[in-house]
C-alpha positions in Angstrom: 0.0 0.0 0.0 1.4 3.2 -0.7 0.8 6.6 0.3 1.6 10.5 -0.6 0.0 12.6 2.1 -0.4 12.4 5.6 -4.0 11.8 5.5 -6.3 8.5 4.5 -7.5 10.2 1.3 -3.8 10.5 0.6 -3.2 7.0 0.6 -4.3 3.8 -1.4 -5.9 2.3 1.9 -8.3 5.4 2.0 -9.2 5.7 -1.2 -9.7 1.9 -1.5 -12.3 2.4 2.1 -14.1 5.3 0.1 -14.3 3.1 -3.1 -16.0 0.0 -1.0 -18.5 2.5 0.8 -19.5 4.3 -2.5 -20.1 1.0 -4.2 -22.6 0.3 -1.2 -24.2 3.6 -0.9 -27.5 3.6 -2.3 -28.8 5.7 -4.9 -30.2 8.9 -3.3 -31.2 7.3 0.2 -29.5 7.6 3.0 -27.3 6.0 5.1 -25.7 5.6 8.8 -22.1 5.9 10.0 -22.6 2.1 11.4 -23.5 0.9 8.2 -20.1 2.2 6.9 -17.8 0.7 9.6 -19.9 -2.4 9.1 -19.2 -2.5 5.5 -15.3 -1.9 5.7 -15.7 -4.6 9.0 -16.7 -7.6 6.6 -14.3 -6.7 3.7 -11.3 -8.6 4.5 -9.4 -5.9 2.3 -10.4 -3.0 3.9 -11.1 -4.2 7.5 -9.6 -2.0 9.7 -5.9 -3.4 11.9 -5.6 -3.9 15.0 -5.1 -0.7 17.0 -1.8 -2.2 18.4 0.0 -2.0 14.7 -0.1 1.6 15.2 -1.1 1.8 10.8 -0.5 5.4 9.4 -3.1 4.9 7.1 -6.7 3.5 8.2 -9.8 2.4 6.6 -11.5 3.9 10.2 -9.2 7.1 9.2 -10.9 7.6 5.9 -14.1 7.4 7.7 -13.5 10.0 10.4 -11.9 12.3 7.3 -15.2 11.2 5.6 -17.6 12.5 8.1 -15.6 16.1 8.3 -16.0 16.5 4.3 -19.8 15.8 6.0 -20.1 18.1 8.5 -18.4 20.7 6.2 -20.4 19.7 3.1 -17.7 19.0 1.0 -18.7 16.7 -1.7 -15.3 17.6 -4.3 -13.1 15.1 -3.7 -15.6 12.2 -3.3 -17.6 13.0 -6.2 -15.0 14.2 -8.1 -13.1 10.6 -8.0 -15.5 9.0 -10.5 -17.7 11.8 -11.2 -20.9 9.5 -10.3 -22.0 12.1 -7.7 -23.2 9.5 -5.3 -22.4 11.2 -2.5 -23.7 15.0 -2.9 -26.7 12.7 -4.2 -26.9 11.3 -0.2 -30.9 12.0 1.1 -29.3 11.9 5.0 -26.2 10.8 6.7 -26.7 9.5 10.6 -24.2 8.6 12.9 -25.4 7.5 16.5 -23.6 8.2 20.0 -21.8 5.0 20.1 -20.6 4.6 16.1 -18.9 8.1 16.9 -17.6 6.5 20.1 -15.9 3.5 18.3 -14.1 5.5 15.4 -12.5 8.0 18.0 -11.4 5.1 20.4 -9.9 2.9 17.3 -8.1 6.5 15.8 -6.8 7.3 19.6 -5.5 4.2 20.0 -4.1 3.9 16.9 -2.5 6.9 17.3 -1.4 5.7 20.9 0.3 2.6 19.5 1.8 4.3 16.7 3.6 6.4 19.1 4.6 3.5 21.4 5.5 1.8 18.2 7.7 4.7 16.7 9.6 4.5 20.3 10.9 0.6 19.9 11.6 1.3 16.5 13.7 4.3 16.8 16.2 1.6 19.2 16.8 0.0 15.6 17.7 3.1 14.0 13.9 3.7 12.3 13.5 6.9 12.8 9.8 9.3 12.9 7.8 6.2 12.7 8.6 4.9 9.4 7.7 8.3 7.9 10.6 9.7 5.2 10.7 13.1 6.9 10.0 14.3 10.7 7.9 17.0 9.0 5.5 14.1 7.9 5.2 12.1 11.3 4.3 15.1 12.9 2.1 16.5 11.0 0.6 13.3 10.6 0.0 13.4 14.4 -1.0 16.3 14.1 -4.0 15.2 12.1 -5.2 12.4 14.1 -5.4 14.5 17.0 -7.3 17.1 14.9 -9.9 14.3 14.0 -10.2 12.3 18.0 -10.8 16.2 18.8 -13.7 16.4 15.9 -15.2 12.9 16.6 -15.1 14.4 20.8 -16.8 17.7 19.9 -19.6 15.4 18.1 -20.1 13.3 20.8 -20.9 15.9 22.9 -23.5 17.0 21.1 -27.1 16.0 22.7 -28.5 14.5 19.9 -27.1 11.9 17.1 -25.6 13.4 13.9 -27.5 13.8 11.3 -27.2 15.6 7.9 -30.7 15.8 5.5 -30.8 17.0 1.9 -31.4 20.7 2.8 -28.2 20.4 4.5 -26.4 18.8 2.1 -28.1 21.5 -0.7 -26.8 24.5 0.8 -23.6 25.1 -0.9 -24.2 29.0 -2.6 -21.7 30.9 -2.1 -22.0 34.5 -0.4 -22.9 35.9 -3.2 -26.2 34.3 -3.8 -26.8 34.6 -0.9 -26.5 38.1 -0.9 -28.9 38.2 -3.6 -31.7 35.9 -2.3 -31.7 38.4 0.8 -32.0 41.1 -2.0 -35.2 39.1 -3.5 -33.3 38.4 -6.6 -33.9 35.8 -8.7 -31.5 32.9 -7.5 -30.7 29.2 -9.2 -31.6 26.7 -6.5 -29.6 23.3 -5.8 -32.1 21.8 -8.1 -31.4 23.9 -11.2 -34.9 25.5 -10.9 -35.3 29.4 -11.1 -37.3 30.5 -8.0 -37.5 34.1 -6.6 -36.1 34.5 -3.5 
């Protein structure tokens, strides 16, 4: 497996996980987080390691990185892949308490272990953790600890997450939206013309 960035969708492991989920997404429903970690579960190519490897690169990675493009509505790189829009195309996304839970407990442990791991290997002259440059294993911790800190600000939330079509929709830029306060005619999501 081979990689060029620090994060999963830098990496043939994440891309491979995003591949296995689109494939099972269905066409314009919706779908739940624990449907996804349940997909890449029984796939014996993208089941996730054991935590105690300490593995740069995820399938679990790609899924926390894949609920921040979520929460930040940023369909480009997913879509963009194959072009088959099946994920702007989403109805809802849902991701319970507990599915949260798991992914932030496998990433902080596997960013626990990959420390602990980095450690031994660095008695055997291996040094930063296998990565080619210090730059890289740092800012690769870096971004683990910038997604356990996303998955724990979800968490805390009172209610599940859950993202409908309206959210998903919304992606004018300031502009338009400038304009549709204004009562100007504005294109919706839909390509329809509607006043404002």
């Amino acid at each position: 497996m081979g990689c060029w960035g620090i994060t999963a969708f830098e990496s043939d492991t994440g891309l491979d996980a995003i591949g296995l989920i689109r494939n099972h997404l269905p066409e314009q429903g919706d779908v739940k987080l624990q449907q996804m970690i349940d997909w890449l579960r029984a796939d014996s190519w993208n089941a996730p390691p054991e935590v105690s490897e300490g593995v740069s690169h995820t399938s679990q990675m790609a899924v926390a990185e894949l609920i921040v493009k979520f929460q930040e509505k940023d369909f480009s790189a997913l879509d963009g892949i194959r072009g088959d829009k099946k994920f702007s195309s989403l109805s809802s996304f849902t991701a319970s308490k507990e599915s949260l839970q798991w992914v932030r407990e496998y990433l902080s442990e596997t960013l626990f272990y990959s420390r602990k791991c980095a450690k031994e290997q660095e008695k055997s002259g291996v040094l930063w953790g296998g990565w080619f440059q210090e730059r890289d294993w740092k800012h690769w911790q870096a971004h683990m600890e910038r997604l356990i800190g996303r998955m724990n600000c979800l968490q805390e939330r009172e209610k599940q997450l859950h993202y409908g079509q309206e959210a998903f929709a919304r992606r004018w830029n300031q502009e338009k939206w400038q304009e549709r306060k204004k009562g100007k005619n504005v294109r919706t999501h839909i390509g329809r013309r509607r006043k404002a």
